[in-house]
Backbone bond lengths (Angstrom), bond angles and torsions (degrees), N, CA, C in turn:
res aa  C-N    CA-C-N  psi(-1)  N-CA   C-N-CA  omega(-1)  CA-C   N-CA-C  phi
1 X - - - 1.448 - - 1.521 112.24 -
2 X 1.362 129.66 -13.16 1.362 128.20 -177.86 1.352 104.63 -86.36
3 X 1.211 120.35 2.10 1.616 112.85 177.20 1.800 103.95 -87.77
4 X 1.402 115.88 -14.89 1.482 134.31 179.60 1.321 102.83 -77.13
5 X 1.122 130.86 -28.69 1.963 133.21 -163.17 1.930 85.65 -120.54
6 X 1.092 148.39 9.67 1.037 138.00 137.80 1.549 141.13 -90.68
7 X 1.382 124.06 128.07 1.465 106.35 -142.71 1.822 85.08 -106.64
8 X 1.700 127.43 17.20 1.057 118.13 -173.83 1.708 96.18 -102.72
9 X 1.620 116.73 -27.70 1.631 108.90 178.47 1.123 108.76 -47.42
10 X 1.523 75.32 163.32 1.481 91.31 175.07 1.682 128.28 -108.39
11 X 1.577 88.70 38.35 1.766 100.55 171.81 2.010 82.57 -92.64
12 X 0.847 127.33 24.23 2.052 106.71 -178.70 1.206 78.34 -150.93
13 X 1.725 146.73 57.81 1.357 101.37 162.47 1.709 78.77 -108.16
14 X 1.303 83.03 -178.87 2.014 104.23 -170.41 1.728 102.33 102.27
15 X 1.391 105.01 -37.59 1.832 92.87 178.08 1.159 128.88 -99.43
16 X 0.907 132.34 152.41 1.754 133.32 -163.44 0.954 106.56 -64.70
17 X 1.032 103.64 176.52 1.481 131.99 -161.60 1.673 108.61 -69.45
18 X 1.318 121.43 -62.85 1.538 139.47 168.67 1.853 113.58 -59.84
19 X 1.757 105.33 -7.80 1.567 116.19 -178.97 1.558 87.89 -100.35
20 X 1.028 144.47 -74.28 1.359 144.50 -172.80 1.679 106.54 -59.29
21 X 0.886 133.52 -42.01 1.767 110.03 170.31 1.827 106.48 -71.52
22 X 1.188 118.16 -23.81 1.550 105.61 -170.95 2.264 94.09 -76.65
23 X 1.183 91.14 -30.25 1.559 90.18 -161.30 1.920 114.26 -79.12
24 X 1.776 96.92 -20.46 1.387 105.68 174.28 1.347 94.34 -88.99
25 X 1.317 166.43 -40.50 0.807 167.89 -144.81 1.750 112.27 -86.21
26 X 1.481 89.78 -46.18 2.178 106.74 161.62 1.325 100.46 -55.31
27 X 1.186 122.12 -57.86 1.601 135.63 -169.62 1.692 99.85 -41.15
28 X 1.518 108.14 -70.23 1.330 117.29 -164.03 1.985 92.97 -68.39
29 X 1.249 128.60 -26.51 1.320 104.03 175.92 1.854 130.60 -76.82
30 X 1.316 89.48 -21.18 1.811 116.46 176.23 1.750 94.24 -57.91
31 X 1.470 105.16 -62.35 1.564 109.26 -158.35 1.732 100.97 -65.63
32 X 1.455 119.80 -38.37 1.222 108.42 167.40 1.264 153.45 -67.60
33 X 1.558 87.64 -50.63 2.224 97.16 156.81 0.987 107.18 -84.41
34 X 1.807 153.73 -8.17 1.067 134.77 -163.54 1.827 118.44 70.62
35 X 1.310 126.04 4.80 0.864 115.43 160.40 1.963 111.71 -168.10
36 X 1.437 89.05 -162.49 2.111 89.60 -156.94 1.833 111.81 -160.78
37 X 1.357 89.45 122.46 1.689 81.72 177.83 1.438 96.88 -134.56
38 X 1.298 129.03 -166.90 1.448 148.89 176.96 1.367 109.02 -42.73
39 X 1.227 98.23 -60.74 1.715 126.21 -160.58 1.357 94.04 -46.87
40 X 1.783 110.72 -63.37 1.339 113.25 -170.67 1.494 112.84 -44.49
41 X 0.953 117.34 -58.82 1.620 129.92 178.11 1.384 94.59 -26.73
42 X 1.479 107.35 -78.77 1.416 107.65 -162.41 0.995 139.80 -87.96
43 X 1.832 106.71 27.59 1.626 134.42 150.46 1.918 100.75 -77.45
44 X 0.994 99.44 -85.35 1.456 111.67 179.19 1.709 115.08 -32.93
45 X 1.649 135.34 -44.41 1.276 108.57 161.30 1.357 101.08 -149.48
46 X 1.508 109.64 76.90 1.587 137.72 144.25 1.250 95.21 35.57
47 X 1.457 113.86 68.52 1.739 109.76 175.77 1.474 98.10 -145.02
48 X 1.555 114.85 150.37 0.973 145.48 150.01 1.978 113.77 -1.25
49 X 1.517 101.27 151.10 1.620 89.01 174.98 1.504 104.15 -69.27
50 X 1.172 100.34 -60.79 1.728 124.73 -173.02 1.787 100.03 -21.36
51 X 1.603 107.02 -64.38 1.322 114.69 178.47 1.553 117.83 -52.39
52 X 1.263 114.25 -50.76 1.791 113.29 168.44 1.189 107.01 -41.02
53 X 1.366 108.97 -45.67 2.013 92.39 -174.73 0.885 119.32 -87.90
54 X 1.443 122.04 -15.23 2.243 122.94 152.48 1.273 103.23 -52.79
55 X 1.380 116.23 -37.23 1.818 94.80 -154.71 1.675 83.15 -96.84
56 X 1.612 143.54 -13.40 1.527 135.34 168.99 1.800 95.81 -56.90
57 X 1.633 121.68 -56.04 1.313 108.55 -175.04 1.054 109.98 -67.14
58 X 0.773 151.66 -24.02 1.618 143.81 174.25 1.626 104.42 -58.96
59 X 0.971 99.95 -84.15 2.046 105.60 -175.75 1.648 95.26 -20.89
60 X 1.546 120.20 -92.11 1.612 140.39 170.65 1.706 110.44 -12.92
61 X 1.600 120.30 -43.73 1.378 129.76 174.03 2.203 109.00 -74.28
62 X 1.199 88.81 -40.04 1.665 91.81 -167.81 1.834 114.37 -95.04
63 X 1.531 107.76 -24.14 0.818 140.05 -158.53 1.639 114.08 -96.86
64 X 1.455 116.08 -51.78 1.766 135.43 -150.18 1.168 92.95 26.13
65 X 1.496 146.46 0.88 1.778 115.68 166.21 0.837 130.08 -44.26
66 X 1.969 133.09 -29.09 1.708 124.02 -161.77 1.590 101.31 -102.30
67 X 1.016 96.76 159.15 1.370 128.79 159.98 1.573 119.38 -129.02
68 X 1.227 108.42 154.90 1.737 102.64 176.24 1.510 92.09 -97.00
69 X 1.397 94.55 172.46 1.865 121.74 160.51 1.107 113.11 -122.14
70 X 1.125 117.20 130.62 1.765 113.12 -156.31 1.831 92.22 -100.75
71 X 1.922 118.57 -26.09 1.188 113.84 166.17 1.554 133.09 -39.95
72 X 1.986 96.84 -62.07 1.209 123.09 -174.02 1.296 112.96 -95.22
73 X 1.396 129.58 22.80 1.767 140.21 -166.15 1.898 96.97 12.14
74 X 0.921 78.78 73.21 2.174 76.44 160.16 1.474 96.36 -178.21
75 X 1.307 107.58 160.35 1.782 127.37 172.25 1.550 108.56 -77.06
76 X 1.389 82.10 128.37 2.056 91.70 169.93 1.227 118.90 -147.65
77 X 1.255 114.61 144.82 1.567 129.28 -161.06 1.704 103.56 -42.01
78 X 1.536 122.96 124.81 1.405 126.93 163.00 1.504 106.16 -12.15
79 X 1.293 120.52 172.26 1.403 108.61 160.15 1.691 113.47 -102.03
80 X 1.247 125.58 0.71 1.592 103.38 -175.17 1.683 84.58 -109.25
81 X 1.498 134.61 30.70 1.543 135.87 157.44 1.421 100.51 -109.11
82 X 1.495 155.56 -1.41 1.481 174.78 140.79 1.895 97.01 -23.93
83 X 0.660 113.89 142.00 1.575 139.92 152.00 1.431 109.36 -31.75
84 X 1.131 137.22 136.41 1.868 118.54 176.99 1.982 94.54 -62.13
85 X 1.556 103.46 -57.16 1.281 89.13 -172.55 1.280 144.44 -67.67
86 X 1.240 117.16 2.50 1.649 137.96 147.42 1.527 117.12 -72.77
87 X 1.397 122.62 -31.81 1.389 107.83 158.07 1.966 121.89 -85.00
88 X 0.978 112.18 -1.89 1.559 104.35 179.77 1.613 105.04 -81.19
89 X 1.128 124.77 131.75 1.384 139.21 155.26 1.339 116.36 -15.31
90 X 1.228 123.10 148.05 1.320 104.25 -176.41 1.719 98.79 -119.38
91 X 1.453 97.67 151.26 1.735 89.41 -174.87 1.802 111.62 -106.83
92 X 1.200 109.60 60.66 1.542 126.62 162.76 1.329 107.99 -73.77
């Protein structure tokens, strides 16, 4: 997964320069809150909606990590890419 939060791999080459830091940068926000929408994108590099969802297909194309949530409308990590302790059951 650290080849995803690096904007020098070569899972992003072909996209520019300002496409690979906005998209490693999604990467490192997915793995931290656990999840990702437009908005985020276009906090992190001051772009367009339209563009958040080029640089969402991109990650999903190079990536297969996301999935949507159709509950919480945003992208979140597959579940067998999850934390172990986010996939164990919870005993509530």
């Amino acid at each position: 997964m650290s080849e995803w939060t690096d904007p020098r791999s070569s899972i992003w080459n072909g996209l520019k320069l300002s496409a690979r830091f906005r998209v490693t940068e999604a990467m490192k926000h997915i793995l931290g809150h656990g999840s990702l929408n437009r908005a985020d994108i276009q906090r992190i590099g001051e772009v367009s909606n339209q563009q958040a969802s080029n640089d969402i297909r991109e990650i999903i194309k190079r990536t297969s990590a996301l999935d949507y949530d159709v509950r919480d409308k945003c992208y979140v990590l597959k579940a067998h890419l999850k934390p172990v302790h986010e996939r164990l059951p919870s005993n509530r």
